[in-house]
N, C-alpha and C positions, 0 to 999 in steps of 0.2 A: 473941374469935375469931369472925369471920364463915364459914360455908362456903356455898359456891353452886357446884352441880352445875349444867354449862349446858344440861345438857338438859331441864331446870327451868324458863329462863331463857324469858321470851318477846323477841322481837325488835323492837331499839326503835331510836332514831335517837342516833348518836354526836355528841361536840361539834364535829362536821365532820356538818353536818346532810345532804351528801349520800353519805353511808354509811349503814347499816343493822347490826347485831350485836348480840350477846348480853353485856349488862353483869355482867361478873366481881367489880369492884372499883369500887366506885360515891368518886368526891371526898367524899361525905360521912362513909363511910367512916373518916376522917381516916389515909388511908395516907398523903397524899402524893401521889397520883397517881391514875386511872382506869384502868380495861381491857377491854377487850371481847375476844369471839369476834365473825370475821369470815368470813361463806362466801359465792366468787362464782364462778362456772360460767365456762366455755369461752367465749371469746369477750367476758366482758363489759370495761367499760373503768368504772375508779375513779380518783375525785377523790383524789390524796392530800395532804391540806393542814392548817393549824392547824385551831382552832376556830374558830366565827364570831366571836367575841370576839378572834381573831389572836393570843393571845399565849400559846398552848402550843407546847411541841415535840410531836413528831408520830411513833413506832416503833412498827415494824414487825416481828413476827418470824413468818416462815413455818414453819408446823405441815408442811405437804404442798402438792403441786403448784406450778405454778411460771409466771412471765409477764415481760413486760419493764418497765423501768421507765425511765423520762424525767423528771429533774428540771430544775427552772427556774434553776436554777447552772448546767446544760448538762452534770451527768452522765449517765453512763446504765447502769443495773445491769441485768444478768441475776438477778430474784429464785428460786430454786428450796429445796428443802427444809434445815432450817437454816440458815437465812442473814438477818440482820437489816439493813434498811435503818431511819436514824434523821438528824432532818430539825429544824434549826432551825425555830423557829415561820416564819420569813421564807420559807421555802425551800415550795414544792407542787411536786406532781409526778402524774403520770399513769401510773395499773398495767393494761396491757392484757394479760386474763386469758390465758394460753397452754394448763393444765389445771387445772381444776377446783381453786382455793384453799384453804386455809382459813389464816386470818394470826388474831397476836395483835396487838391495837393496842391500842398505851400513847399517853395522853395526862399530862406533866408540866409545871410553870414552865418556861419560859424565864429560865433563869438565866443567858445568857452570847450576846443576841442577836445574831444575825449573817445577813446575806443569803445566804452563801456555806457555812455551816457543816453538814455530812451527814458519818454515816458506812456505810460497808456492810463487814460482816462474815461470813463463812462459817464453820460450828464444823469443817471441816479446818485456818482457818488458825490457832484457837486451840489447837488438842490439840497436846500438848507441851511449850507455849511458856509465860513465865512467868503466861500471861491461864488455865491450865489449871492448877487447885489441887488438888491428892489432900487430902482429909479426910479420909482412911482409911478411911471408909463409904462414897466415891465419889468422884468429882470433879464440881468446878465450875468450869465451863465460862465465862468472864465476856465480855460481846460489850461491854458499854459499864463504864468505869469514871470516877471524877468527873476523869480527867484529858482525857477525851472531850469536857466541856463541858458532860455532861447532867446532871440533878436525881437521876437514877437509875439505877441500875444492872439488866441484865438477863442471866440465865445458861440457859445449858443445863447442867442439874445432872443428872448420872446417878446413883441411889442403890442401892448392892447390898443385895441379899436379908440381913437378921439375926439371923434366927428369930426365937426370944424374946427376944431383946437390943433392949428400943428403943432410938432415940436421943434423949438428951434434950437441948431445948433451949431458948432465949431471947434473945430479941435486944431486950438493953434501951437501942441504941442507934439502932436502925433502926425501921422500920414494914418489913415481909418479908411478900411473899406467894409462895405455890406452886403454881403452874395443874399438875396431874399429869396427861400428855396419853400414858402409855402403862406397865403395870405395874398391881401392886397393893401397895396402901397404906390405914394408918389412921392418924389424930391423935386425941390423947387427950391432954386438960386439964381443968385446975378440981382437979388432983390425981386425975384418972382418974372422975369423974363427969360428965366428957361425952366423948364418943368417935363420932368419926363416920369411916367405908370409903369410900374414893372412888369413886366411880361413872367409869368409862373405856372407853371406849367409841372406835372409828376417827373419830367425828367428834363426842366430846363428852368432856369431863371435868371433873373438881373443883377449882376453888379453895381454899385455906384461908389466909383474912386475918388474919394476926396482927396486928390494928389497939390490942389493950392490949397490946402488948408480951409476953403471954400465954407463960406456963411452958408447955409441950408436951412429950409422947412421940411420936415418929417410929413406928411399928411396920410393917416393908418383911418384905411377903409376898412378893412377887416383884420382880427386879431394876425399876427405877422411871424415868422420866425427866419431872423439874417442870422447868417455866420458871417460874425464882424473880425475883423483882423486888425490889430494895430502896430505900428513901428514906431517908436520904439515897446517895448514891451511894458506892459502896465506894471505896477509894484500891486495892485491887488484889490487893494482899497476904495481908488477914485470912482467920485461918482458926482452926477448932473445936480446942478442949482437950477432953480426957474425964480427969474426974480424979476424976466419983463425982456432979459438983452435974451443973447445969445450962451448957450451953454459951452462950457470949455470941461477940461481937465487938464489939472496939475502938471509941470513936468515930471 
């Protein structure tokens, strides 16, 4: 288990060297993917493109505030709060800030290249629908699933208050991480000798990298919302058992 509060984090240059953010989830890592914290002010205008090296994909998920967006397939999205824009490595685009941002930006492979391949998502058009999972401790929220074309999957997961009941879990099939951008919450592994509170703050919060596939305790102080990320990409469907072990998902 990795955790990194970003407000810890100093600010460094993305593998799109003209961005700037706070690294969450480093490729070394071995999750599978990269992530940063991303804040830009009123007015300004962002490169949105692979890395220098050209051959990642390139998502977006917006925490707050909101701006337009222009890609070079010739779409053009209104980004504003919950809403993820996601970008073949082939595909840049251009975000002209409208209020004040702050974005999550996932770097993965390019697993399935294509010039023309984006998707943009809103979490109104997932609630309901079968991309919106009840795990009986909350729902997950899924913007991207491996039918989307990406390496990875990314959710808005709401998690309700438990008291004393944590959730236990494990994902021996995935590498899973949980940026927690509102709530309170703690993880506790190693069989409860390490334990660490997420630090949440309007414009900072916690990571927790489950990079060894690591046994966990959930424990939700107040209702929660993580942007969970998994590698490989979910098919859609998987969802928690509670029978007394540890929860997994399928491969």
């Amino acid at each position: 288990m990795i955790v990194r509060h970003s407000e810890d984090v100093a600010v460094a240059t993305l593998p799109n060297i003209e961005m700037k953010g706070k690294l969450l989830t480093d490729v070394e890592d071995g999750m599978g993917f990269s992530a940063y914290q991303v804040v830009a002010e009123e007015g300004e205008t962002l490169k949105l493109r692979s890395s220098d090296s050209g051959d990642l994909d390139h998502i977006y998920y917006c925490i707050s505030g909101t701006g337009d967006v222009k890609a070079s397939n010739g779409c053009h999205y209104k980004l504003k709060p919950d809403c993820v824009v996601a970008f073949s490595s082939s595909v840049s685009a251009e975000l002209i800030v409208e209020t004040r941002i702050r974005l999550y930006v996932l770097y993965c492979d390019d697993i399935n290249p294509s010039s023309e391949r984006s998707v943009v998502k809103s979490l109104d058009e997932i609630v309901g629908t079968e991309r919106d999972v009840d795990f009986k401790r909350g729902h997950s929220r899924r913007f991207l699933l491996k039918v989307d074309g990406f390496a990875i999957t990314i959710t808005s997961t709401a998690v309700m208050f438990t008291g004393d009941d944590p959730t236990k879990l494990e994902y021996r099939n995935h590498a899973e991480s949980a940026y927690y951008i509102s709530g309170k919450v703690s993880y506790s592994w190693n069989e409860g000798a390490n334990k660490i509170e997420a630090r949440i703050t309007p414009d900072d919060g916690t990571v927790y990298n489950m990079n060894a596939h690591d046994k966990h305790m959930v424990s939700v102080h107040e209702d929660c919302i993580a942007l969970c990320v998994f590698y490989p990409a979910l098919r859609g469907n998987e969802n928690h058992t509670y029978d007394g072990g540890y929860s997994s998902y399928d491969a």
